[in-house]
N, C-alpha and C positions, 0 to 999 in steps of 0.2 A: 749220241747213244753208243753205249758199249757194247760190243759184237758177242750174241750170245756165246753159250757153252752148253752144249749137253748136258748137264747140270744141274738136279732140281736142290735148293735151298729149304733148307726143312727145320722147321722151330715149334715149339709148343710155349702158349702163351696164357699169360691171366692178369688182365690188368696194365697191359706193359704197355701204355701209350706214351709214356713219358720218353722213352729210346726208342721205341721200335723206326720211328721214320731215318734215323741215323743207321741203326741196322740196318734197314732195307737197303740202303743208300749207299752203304759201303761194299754190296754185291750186286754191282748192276748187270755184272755179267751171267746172273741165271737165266736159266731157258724156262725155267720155273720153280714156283711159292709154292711151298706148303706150309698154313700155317693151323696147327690143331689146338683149340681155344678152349680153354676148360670152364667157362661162364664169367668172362670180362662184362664190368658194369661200365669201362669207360669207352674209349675210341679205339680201342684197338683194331676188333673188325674192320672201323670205316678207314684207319692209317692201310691197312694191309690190302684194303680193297683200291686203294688209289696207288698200288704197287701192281695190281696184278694179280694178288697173290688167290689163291683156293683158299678161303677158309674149311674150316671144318671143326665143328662142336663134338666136342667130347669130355663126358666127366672124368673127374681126375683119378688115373689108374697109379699114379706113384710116377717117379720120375722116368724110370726104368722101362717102364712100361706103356708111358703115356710116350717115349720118343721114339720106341719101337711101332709104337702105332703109326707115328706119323712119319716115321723110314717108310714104310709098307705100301702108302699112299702114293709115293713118290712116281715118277711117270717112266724118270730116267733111270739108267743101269748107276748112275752118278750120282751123292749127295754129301749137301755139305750139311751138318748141325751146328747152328748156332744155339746161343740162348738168347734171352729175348732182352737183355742187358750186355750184350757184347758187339762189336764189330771186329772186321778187318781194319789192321792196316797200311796206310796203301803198299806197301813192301810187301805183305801180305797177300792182298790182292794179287800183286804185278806175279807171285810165286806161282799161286795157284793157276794163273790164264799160261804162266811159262808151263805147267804140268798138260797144261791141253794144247800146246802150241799147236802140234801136230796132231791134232784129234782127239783120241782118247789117252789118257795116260799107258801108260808101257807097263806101271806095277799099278798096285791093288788099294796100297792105304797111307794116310799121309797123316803128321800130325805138324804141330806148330806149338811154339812157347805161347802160354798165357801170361798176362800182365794183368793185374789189378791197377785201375784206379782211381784211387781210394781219399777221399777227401781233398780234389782237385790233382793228386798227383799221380804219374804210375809209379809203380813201388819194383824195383829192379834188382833188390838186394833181401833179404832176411828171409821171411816166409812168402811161400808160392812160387815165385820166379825160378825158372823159367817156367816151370810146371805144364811140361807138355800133354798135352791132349792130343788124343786121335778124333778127327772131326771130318776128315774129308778121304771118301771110302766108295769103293766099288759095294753094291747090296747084297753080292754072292759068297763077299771076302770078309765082312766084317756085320759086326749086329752089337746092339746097345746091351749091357747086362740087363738083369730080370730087378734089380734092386730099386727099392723105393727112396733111398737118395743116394747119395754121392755114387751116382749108377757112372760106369763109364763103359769102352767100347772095345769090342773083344775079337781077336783075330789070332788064327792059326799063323800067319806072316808077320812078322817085325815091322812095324810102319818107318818111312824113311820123312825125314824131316824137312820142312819148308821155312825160306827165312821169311824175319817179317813176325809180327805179332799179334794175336787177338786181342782185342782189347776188352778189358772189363771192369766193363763201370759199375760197380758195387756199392756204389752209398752216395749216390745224390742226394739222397734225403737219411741220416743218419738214425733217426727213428725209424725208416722203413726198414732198413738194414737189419740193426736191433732186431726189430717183432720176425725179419724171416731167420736168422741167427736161432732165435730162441725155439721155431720150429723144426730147425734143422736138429738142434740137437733133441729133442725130444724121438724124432722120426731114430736118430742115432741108436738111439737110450731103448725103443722098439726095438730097431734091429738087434743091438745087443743084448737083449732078454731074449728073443726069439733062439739066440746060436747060442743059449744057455752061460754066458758070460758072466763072472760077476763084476761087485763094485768093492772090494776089499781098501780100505780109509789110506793107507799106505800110497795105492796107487791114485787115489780119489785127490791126495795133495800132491805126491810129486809130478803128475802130470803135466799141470798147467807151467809147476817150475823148471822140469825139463824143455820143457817146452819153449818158454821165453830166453832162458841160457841157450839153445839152439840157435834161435831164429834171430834174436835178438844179438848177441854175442859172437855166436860162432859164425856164423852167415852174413854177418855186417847187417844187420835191420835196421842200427842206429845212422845209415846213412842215407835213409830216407826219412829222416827227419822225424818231426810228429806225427804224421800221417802214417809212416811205418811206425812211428810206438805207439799208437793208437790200435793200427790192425792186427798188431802181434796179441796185445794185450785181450782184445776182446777174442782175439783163437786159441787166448788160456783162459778165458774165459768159459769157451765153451767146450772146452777139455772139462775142465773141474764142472757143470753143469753137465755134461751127458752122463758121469757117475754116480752124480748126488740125483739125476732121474732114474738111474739104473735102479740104483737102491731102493728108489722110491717104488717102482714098479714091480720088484721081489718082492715088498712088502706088501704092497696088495696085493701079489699074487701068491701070496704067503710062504714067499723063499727064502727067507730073513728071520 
């Protein structure tokens, strides 16, 4: 057994049996689960309950919102967020127990590179990488944004960095990937009707093509092989798809 940590581990979940036991597994050093479940029809509860964990039912407030809730819950002054498609790795791990060696950490917020990986591989070059995130945070020092997706986490202090990487498994099943892809951008395609943005044809095409000459070219993406021009392609994908919904929703809202 690994020797706790003050520490409550905090996730919000729907569905996610397929990883979630690998997540669990890869933080054994919490002192406690929190996990906020927005109406899973498979195992998730029963994977999380043979962790420990607290569940807790809650319908879906938006991303933003719904992992604020489940900060809130938390017991300790201490939490980590995960997603429910992501782990530590153990580099990662070995960081975060070195941040408590001595008890509580000494500073307030910490974040760590993300890794995608993405049709067997992680993807270490083009788009995402390193792509730090703030995930592991005092409750006093830091708070989740209000935004219903791509919500991240907000602090008056500069977070200092941890080695070691998150892992994220983003397409075990590349249809599932697909169908949450195409709600992401739709949730987008909201948000940017709401902050009164438009979709002008100009940027509605160079986007996706900026976009691939970046990640693709400039950033070296072709050295992760297919699996990185696979993921580049379908994040021009959803470039050129959150403007052609943009458009779409002026027009029903009669801005067009």
């Amino acid at each position: 057994m690994s020797e706790k940590l003050p520490l409550s581990l905090v996730l919000i979940t729907c569905n996610a049996a397929a990883r979630l036991r690998d997540v669990l597994a890869s933080v054994p050093f919490a002192d406690e689960i929190i996990l906020v479940d927005s109406g899973s029809t498979d195992d998730t509860a029963a994977i999380a309950t043979t962790f420990g964990a607290q569940v807790v039912h809650q319908g879906w407030m938006g991303f933003g919102p719904q992992k604020s809730h489940a900060v809130s819950l938390a017991r300790h002054d201490w939490v980590l967020c995960l997603d429910a498609d992501e782990a530590l790795s153990p580099q990662l791990a070995n960081s975060i127990r070195g941040v408590f060696g001595k008890g509580v950490p000494d500073y307030p917020v910490y974040r760590f590179a993300r890794c995608n990986v993405f049709m067997g591989r992680p993807l270490k070059h083009g788009e995402g990488y390193p792509d730090y995130n703030t995930r592991l945070f005092r409750k006093d020092s830091a708070r989740w944004s209000d935004d219903i997706v791509h919500e991240h986490v907000l602090s008056d202090m500069p977070p200092r960095t941890l080695e070691g990487d998150l892992l994220h498994y983003s397409a075990d099943d590349l249809k599932i990937y697909l169908d949450k892809q195409n709600r992401y951008t739709s949730l987008a395609a909201e948000k940017a009707l709401a902050r009164g943005e438009t979709a002008p044809l100009v940027r509605m095409l160079l986007s996706p093509l900026t976009r691939f000459v970046k990640f693709w070219l400039v950033r070296g993406g072709w050295r992760d092989g297919l699996p990185g021009f696979v993921h580049i392609v379908i994040g021009c994908q959803n470039s050129f798809m959150k403007y052609v919904k943009l458009r779409e929703f002026r027009r029903q809202a009669g801005q067009e």
